[in-house]
C-alpha positions in Angstrom: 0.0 0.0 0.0 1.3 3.2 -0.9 1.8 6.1 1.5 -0.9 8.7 1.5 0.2 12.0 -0.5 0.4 15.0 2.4 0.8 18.3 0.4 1.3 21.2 3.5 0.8 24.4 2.5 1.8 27.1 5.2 2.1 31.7 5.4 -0.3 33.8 6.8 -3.1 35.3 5.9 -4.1 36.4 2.5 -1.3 34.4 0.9 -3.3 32.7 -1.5 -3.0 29.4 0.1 -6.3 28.4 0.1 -6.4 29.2 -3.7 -3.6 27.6 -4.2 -4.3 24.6 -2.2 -7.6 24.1 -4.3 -5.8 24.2 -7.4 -3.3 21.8 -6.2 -6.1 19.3 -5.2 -8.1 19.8 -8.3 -5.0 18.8 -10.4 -4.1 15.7 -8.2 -7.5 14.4 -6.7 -7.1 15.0 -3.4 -9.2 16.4 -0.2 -8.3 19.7 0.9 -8.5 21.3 4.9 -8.4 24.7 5.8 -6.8 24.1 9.4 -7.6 27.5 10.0 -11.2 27.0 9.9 -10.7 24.3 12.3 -9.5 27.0 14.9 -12.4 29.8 13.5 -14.4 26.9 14.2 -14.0 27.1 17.7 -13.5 31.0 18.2 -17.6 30.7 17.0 -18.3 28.3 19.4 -16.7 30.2 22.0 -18.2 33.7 20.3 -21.5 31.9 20.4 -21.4 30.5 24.1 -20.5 33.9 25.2 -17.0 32.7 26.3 -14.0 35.2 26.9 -11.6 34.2 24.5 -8.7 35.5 26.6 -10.6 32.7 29.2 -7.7 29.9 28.5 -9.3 27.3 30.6 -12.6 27.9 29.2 -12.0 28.1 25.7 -9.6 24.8 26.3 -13.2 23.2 27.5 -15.1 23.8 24.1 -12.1 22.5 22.3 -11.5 19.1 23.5 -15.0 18.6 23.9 -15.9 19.8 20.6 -17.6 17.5 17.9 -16.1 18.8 14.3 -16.9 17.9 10.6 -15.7 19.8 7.8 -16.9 18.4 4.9 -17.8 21.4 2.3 -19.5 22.7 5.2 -17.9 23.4 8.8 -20.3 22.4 11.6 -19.4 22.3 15.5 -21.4 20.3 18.4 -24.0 20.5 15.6 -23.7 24.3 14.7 -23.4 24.9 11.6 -20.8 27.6 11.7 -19.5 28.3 7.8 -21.6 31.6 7.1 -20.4 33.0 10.5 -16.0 32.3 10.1 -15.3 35.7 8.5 -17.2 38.3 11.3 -15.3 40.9 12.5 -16.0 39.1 15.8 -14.3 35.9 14.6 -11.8 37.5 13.4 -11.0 39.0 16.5 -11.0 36.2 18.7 -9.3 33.5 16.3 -5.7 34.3 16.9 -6.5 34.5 20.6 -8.4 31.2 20.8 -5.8 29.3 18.1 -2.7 30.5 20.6 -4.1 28.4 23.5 -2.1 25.5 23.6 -4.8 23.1 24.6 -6.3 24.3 21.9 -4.2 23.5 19.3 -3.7 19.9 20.2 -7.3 18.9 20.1 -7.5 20.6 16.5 -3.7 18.7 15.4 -5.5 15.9 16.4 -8.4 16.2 14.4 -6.5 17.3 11.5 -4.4 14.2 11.3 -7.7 12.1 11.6 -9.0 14.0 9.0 -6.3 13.4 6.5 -6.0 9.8 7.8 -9.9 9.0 6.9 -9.1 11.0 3.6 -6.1 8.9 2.9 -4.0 12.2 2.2 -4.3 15.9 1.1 -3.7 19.1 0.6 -3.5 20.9 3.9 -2.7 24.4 4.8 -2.7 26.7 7.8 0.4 28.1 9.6 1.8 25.5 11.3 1.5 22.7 9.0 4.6 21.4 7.3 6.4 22.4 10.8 4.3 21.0 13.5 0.7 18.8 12.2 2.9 17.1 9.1 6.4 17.5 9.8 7.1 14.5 7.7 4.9 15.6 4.3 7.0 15.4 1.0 5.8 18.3 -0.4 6.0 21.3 1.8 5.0 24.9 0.7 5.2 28.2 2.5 3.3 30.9 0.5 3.6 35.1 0.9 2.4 37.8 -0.6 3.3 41.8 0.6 1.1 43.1 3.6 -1.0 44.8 1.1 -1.8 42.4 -1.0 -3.2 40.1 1.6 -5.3 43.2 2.6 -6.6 43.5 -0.7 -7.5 39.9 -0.5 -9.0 40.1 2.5 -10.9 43.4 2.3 -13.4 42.5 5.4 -10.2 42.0 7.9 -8.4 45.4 6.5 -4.5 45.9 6.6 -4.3 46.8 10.8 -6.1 43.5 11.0 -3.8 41.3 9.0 -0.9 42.9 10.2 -2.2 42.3 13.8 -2.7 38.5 13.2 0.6 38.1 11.9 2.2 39.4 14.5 -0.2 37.1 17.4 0.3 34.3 15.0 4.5 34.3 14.4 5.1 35.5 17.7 3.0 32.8 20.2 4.8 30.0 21.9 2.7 27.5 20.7 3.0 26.6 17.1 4.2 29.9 15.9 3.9 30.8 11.9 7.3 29.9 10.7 9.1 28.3 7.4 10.2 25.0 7.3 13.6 24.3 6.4 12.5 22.1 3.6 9.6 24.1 2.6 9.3 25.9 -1.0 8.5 29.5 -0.7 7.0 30.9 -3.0 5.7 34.9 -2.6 2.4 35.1 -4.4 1.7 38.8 -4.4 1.8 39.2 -8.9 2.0 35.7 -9.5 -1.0 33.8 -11.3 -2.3 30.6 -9.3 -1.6 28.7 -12.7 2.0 29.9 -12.5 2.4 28.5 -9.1 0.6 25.3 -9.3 2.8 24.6 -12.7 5.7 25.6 -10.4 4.8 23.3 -7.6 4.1 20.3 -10.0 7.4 20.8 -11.2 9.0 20.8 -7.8 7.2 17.3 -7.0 8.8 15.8 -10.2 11.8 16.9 -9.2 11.8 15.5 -5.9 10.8 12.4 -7.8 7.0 12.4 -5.6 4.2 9.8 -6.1 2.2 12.4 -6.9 1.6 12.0 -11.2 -1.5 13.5 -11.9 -4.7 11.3 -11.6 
């Protein structure tokens, strides 16, 4: 049996990679996760219950005890929660909730199960190809100018972005951060198609199972 094909796709936010990460699947067949909506996932149900999200113990709590699926649609302890992961309020309380330690081993957790029951994937978040997947073949780390990723993400807004990326490279659990084997790639002028045909060509090269199905 051959080993299931782990592409991990890391940067922060804006960097195109879940664009890039669909495009990638599309190519090869395979499942895709947005790890980060694992963790908005939870900032709603915290949001919801009327949890602090600076309450670590608390927020810990609705984690581990947390039923996810994320299957086209993301649904917690039977919320569904996919219209509601881009508030302002989400957005607010994301970086807070995914920096809780606790927190971010009951979602690694899930997301290996995930890509177990899938038998592979594309994966990207911020933490992926150095922490969740150490061991993927294929690691990308995508980024694009400040800017840029405000453009792209016009509801968050450049203080916002810049404000994430800062919690997110600088918390002591799982920080945002390159891996040493990782392809960077910045994405702020270049086409998806450019990239993908880049990537492609970086798995032949490395001689990867992963021909085009």
């Amino acid at each position: 049996m051959s080993t299931p094909l782990v592409i991990a796709i890391d940067g922060p936010a804006g960097s195109g990679k879940s664009t890039v990460a669909s495009a990638l699947a599309g190519r090869l067949s395979l499942a895709t996760l947005d790890t980060g909506a694992t963790y908005r996932a939870v900032a709603a149900a915290v949001v919801e219950r009327g949890i602090d999200p600076e309450d670590a113990s608390a927020v810990a709590k609705v984690a581990k005890g947390a039923t996810l699926e994320i299957e086209g649609r993301v649904i917690i302890d039977d919320l569904d929660v996919t219209d509601h992961l881009r508030r302002p309020t989400i957005n607010q309380a994301v970086s807070l909730v995914a920096a809780n330690p606790a927190v971010r081993d009951a979602m690694v957790a899930f997301q290996r199960s995930w890509v177990a029951a899938h038998q592979g994937g594309v994966v990207e978040g911020r933490d992926i190809g150095t922490v969740v997947f150490p061991d993927a073949p294929i690691k990308l780390y995508l980024t694009a100018s400040p800017e840029e990723r405000a453009r792209r993400r016009s509801e968050e807004g450049l203080a916002s972005i810049e404000r994430r990326d800062l919690l997110d490279s600088t918390r002591a659990s799982s920080p945002l951060a390159q891996a040493d084997d990782a392809l960077a790639i910045d994405t702020t002028t270049t086409s998806v198609e450019v990239i993908v045909n880049l990537v492609m060509a970086h798995i032949e090269e490395l001689g990867g199972n992963c021909d085009e199905r």
